[in-house]
N, C-alpha and C positions, 0 to 999 in steps of 0.2 A: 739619913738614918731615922729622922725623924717621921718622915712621912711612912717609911717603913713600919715603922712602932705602932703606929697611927693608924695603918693600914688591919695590922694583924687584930692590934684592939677590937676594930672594928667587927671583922671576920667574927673573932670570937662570941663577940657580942651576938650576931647574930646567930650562929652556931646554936648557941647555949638556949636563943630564945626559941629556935627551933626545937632543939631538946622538950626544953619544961611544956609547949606545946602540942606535940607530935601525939602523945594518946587522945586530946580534943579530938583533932582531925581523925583518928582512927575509930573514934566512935560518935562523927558524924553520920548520923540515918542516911540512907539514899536519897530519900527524900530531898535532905536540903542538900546534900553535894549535886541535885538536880536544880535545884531552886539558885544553887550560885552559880552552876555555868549558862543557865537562863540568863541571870545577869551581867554575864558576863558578854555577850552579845548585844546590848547596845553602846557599851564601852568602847567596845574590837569600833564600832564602827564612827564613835566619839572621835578615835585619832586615825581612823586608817586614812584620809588624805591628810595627813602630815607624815601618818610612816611612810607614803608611796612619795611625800615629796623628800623626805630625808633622805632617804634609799636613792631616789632620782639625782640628786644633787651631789652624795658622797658617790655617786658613780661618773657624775662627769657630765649628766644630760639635762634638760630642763623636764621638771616635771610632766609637762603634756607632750613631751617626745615619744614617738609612738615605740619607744626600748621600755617606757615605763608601764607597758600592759605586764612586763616581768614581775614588775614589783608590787603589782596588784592580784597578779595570781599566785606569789608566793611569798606574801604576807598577809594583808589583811583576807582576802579568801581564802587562801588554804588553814587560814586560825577560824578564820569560821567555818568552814569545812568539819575539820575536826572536831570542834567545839557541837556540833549538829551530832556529828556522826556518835560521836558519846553520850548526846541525849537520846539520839532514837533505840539505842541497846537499853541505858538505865531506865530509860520509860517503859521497857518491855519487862525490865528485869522488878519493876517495881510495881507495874499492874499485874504480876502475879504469869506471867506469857516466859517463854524458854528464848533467852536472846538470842538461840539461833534456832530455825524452825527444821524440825526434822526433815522436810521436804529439800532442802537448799543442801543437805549431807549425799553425797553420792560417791558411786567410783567411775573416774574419769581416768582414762588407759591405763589400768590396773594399779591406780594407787588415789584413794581416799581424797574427798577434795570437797571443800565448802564453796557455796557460791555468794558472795560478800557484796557483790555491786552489781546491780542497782541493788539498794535495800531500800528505798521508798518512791513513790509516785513520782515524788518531784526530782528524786536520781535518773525517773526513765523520762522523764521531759526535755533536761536541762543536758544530758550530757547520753541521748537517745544515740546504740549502738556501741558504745562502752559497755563492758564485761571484765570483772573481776573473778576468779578465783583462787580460793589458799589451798593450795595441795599438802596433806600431811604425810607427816616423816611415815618411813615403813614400818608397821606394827600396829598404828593406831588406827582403833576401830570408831563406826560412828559412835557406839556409846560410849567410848573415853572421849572422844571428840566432844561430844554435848555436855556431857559432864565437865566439862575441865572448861570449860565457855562461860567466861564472868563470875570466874570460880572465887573471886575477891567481896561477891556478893550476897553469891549464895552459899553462906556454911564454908567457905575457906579465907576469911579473911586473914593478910598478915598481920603481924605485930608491927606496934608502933616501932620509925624508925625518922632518920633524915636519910637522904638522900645528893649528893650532890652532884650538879649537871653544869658540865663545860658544856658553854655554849659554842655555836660553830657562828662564825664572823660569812658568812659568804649567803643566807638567805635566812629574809627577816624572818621568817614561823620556824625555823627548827628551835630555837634557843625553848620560847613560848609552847610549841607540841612536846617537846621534851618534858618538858615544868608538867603539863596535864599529864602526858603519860604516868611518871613517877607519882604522881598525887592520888589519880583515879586508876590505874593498872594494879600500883605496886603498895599503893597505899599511906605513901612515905610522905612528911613534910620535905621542902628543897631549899638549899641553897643554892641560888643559879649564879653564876660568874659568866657576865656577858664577856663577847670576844671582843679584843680590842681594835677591830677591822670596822665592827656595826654597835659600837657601845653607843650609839647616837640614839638609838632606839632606846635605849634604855628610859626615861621620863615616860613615855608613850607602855611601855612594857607594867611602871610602876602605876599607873593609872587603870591599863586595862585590869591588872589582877590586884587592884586597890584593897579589896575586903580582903582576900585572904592575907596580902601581905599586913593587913591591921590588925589579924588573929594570930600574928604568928605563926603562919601554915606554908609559908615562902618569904624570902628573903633575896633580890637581888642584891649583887656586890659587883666591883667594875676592877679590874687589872689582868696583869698580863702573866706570866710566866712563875713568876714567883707569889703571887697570888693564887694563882693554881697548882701549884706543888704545895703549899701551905694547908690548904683546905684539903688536899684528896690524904694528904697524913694524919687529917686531924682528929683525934682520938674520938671525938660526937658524929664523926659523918661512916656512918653503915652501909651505903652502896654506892657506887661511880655510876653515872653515865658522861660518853664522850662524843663527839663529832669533831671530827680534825683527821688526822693521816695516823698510817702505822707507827709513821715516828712519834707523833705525840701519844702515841699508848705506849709505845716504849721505853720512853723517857718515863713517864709516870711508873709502869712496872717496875723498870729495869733500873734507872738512872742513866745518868749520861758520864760518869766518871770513869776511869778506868777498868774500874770493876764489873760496869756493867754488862761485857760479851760473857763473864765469869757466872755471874748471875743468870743468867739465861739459862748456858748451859748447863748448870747445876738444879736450875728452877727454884728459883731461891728467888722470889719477888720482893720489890720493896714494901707493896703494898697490895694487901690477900683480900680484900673485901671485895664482894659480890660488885662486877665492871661488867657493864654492858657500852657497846661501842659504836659506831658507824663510820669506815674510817676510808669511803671510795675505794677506787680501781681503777683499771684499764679497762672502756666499755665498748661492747663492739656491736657494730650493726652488719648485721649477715644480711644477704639481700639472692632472696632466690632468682635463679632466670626464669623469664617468663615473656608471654604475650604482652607488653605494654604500649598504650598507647603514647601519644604526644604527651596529653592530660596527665598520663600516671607518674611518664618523667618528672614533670613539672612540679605534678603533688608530692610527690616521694623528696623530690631535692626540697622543696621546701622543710619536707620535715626533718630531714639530715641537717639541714642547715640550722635549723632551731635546734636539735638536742646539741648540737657542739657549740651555737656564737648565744642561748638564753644565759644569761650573765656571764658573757663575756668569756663563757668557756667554763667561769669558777664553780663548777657544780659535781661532786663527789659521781655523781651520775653522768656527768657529760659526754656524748660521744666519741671517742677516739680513734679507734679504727675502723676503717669500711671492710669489710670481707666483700668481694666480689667475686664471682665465676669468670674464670680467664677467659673462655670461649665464648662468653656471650658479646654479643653486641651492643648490649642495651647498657652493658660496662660503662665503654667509652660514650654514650647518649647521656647516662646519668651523671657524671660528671662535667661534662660541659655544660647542664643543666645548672650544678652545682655554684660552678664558676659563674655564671650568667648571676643567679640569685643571689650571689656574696657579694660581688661587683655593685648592685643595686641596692642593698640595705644603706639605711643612715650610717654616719659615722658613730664611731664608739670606739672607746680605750677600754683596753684592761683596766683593774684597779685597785685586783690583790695582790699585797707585796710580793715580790719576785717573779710576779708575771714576764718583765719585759726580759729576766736572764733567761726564765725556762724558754720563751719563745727565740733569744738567742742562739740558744742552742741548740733547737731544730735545726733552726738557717745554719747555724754552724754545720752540722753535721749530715743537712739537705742542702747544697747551693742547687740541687734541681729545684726547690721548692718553691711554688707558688704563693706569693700575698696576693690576695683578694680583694680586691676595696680597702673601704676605710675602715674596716671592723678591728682587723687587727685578726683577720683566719687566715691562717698558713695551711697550703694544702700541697701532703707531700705525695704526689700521685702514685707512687712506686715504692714499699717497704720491699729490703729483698732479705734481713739477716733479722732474727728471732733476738740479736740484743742491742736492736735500735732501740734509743730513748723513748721511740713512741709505745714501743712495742712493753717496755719492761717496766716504764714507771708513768705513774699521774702526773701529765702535766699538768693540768688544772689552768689551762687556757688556752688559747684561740689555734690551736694544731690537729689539724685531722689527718691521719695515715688512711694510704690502701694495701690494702693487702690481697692478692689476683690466687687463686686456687682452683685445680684442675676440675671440671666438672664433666663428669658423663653422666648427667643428667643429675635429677632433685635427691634421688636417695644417698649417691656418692660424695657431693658436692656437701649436701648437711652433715653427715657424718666428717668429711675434714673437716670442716667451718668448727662443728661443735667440740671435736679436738683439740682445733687451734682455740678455742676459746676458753676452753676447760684446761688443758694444758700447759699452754703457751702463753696467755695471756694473764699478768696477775692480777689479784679481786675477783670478790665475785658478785657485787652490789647488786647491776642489772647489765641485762643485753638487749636487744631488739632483733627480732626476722619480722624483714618485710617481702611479704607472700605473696601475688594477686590470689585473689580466691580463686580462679579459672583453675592455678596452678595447684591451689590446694585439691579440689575436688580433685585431680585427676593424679593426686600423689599425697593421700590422706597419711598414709604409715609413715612418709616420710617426714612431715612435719610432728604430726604427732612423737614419734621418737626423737627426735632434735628437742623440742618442747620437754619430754619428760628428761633427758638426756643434758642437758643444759645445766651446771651449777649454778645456778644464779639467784640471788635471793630477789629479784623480779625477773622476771618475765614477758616482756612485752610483744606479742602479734601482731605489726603495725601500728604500734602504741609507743611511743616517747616511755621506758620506764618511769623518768621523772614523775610521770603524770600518776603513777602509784603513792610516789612521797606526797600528794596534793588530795586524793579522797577519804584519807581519815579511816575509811573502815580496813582498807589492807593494810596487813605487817609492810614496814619497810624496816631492812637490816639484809647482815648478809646471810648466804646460803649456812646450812648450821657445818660444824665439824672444825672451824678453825681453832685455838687454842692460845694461851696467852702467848708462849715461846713461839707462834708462827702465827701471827695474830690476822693476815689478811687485810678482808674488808671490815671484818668484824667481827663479835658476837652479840648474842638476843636480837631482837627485836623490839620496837617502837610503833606508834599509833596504833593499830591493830585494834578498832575500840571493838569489837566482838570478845576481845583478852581469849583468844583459842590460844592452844597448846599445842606442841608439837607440831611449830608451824616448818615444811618444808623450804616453800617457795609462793609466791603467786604470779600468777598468771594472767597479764591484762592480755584484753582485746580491744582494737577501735575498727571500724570502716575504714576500707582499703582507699576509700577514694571517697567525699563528701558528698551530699545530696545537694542537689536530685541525680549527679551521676551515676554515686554506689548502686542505684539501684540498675543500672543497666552493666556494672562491672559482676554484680555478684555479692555485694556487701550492703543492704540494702537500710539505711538511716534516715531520719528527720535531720540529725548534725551535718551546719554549712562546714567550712574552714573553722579547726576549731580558731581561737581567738587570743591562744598563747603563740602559736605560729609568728615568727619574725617577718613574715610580708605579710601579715594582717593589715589593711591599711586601716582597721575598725577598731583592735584588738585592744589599747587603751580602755576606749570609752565602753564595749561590753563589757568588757571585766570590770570596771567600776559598777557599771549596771550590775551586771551577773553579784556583787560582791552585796550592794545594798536588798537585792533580789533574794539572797540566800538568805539574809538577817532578818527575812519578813517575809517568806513568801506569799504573793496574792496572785490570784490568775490576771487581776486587771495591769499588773506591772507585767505580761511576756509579750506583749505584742512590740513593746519599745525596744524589749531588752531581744526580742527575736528579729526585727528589722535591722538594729544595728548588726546582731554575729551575722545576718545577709549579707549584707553590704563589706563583710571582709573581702 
């Protein structure tokens, strides 16, 4: 009881100093909310090898394990990532320039779409053949589009408020990109409550945002459950944000008491304040038939293999089901690819609690199902009933489903796929199609409408969604229209440092196939193997590069940091 008591004090404390603080922060100039996340980037990289060895070690690996390129591309890079991507907006927004330039505004297959990435020189160097855009909702035009673009800066700022953000335990930068969003998006002081899965980070978190936690403009605090029911009721906190599952926004909305199915259906919240959320899904990778060589097998399972076993599966975005074409051939080639590449990774444990029941209970419920090496990837080759586990819920580790759908050719074939996904599938976080370009040119409508057709709040073209949670300038969140009573993947949106309005979806692109071969498939880039890919035998050590690279760029640091992503 005591520590309880102890606890709340605390809370409060901080609560209150957020309060008495919060117009400060609301009427700091751009200027210096420019001036602190400047300084804020040689701090990020003060502790980013102790976060990547914390991270390495509460997973089970030694730091220079080649699992730990994980933890360098989604922590200390993807916080400086973001942390860039919000200067290069507020620096435009402060030298007096439109942060988003009329020319990047178009309409892309009949609906309004921003082009967000690359946004500078060194976007098309470091991650050449990468393409972002944010397609907006039906109605908006490009001049409510421009206008509503950093609308917190120019002439719309909000009122002072706090804000508080659950953080998500399962990758070190959400806690931290969350904290920036609410501060520079929404304008709000935070109280963050790390997760008690990565509260190990927490010292390394209090150091990076040192100033502002000494102005009173953020506040970290550490517990579990009851520490978080505390704080989302507490009379000083004016908006939620979450990262966790639908159950943890339900429990917060609804309660977990008896009452709470009552609650629901009468919509009678416990708690009405402005909640935005990101709460995963079931994600699927559609995979067109096509012309593939040896090579593409091999590339493509690579990257299937990475979106499902990059932290061990625990990723609100992690691959789940494979959609394949029954008839094709290249079916049964890209799985046995698969299995070849799972067989070969290092070992590695799950590590989020109740991994090992959820992966039982595939087995349970597949005895055809495949383990793969030492990873801990279950591969059930065959879904055949719409309320299999894989099929209905987030496992949130090492289990990948296929799922075999009739194909008479690319237009038939996307139209189920994007069905079964929109449908049949719940969430709507991201998806992936993987296309050869060969196939595209010669069946443009068809992808194109699968693409605009698609719920999903990413979008990826031979792109890992994840790789949208990791550039800073795209929204990540879910597709819009879910609501508190049927909550999804989520509502609003996160990172998006352009702050547009009316975001639909986005739409990443990568190269079908690396350089120098993209260039003989059709997809033509400078990018080798990227370097987050799980058979990276480099991919540590770029990313560490790549990570002190971002925090300084100079031309005389890429010939090192471009020999190493070779050598993947």
């Amino acid at each position: 009881m005591h520590r309880i008591v102890s606890g709340t004090v605390a809370m409060d404390e901080a609560v209150h100093a957020l309060r008495r603080s919060a117009p400060s922060w609301a009427a700091t100039p751009i200027t210096e909310r420019i001036a602190l996340l400047e300084r804020l980037v040689p701090r990020i990289l003060d502790v980013a090898s102790d976060m990547v060895t914390a991270a390495a070690r509460a997973k089970g690996y030694a730091p220079d394990s080649p699992w730990a390129a994980e933890d360098w591309a989604g922590g200390p890079w993807a916080l400086l990532q973001g942390v860039n991507a919000r200067l290069e907006v507020l620096r435009r927004v402060a030298t007096g320039r439109d942060p988003v330039e009329s020319h990047a505004v178009r309409i892309r297959d009949g609906r309004l779409a921003v082009d967000v990435f690359p946004a500078t020189g060194w976007d098309r160097v470091l991650l050449n053949g990468y393409r972002a855009e944010v397609r907006m909702q039906e109605g908006a035009t490009p001049e409510s589009v421009l206008a509503a673009a950093a609308e917190e800066y120019r002439g719309g700022a909000s009122p002072p408020g706090v804000a508080l953000v659950l953080g998500g335990g399962n990758v070190a930068s959400i806690t931290p990109l969350d904290v920036l969003h609410k501060l520079y998006a929404d304008g709000q002081v935070v109280v963050a409550k790390t997760h008690p899965v990565n509260a190990y980070l927490r010292p390394h978190l209090d150091w990076v945002f040192g100033e502002f936690v000494r102005r009173d403009w953020l506040r970290f605090v550490d517990g579990g459950e009851a520490e978080g029911a505390y704080l989302t009721a507490h009379p000083s906190v004016d908006s939620l944000h979450v990262t966790g599952s639908d159950r943890t926004h339900d429990a917060i909305v609804w309660g977990t008491d008896a009452l709470a199915e009552r609650r629901r259906r009468e919509d009678a919240p416990l708690v009405t304040k402005p909640f935005t959320s990101e709460l995963g899904g079931v994600s699927p990778v559609i995979v067109l038939p096509g012309d593939w060589s040896d090579r593409d097998f091999r590339f493509q399972a690579e990257h299937i293999v990475t979106s499902k076993m990059n932290n061990s599966g625990h990723n609100c975005v992690a691959s789940q089901v494979l959609v394949l074409p029954a008839g094709w051939t290249g079916s049964r080639r890209l799985l046995d690819e698969i299995r070849l590449l799972a067989r070969a990774l290092p070992p590695r444990a799950g590590y989020y609690p109740g991994t090992e029941n959820r992966s039982a209970e595939v087995l349970a419920r597949h005895p055809e199902a495949e383990i793969l090496g030492t990873t801990g990837l279950v591969l059930v080759p065959e879904l055949h009933d719409h309320d299999d586990p894989l099929i209905t819920t987030e496992v949130f580790a090492g289990a990948l489903g296929v799922v075999r759908l009739r194909s008479d050719g690319p237009h038939e074939f996307l139209r189920r796929a994007v069905d079964f996904a929109n449908d049949v599938l719940p969430g709507t976080l991201g998806a992936t199609v993987l296309v050869h370009p060969r196939t595209e040119k010669a069946a443009p409508s068809a992808v194109r409408d699968a693409i605009a057709a698609l719920r999903y709040g990413t979008v990826g073209v031979n792109c890992w969604p994840g790789v949208g949670f990791l550039l800073g300038y795209t929204p990540w969140g879910a597709y819009p229209g879910h609501t508190r009573r049927a909550v999804g993947s989520g509502t609003g949106f996160v990172h998006n440092a352009f702050m547009l309005g009316e975001v639909e979806k986005t739409v990443l692109r990568a190269p079908f196939a690396p350089a120098p071969r993209g260039l003989f498939v059709g997809s033509p880039s400078l990018s080798p193997r990227p370097p987050y890919f799980a058979t990276s035998r480099t991919g540590r050590a770029t990313l560490e590069r790549l990570t002190h690279f971002v925090a300084a760029p100079q031309a005389r640091r890429l010939p090192a940091l471009t020999f190493s992503a070779l050598r993947s």
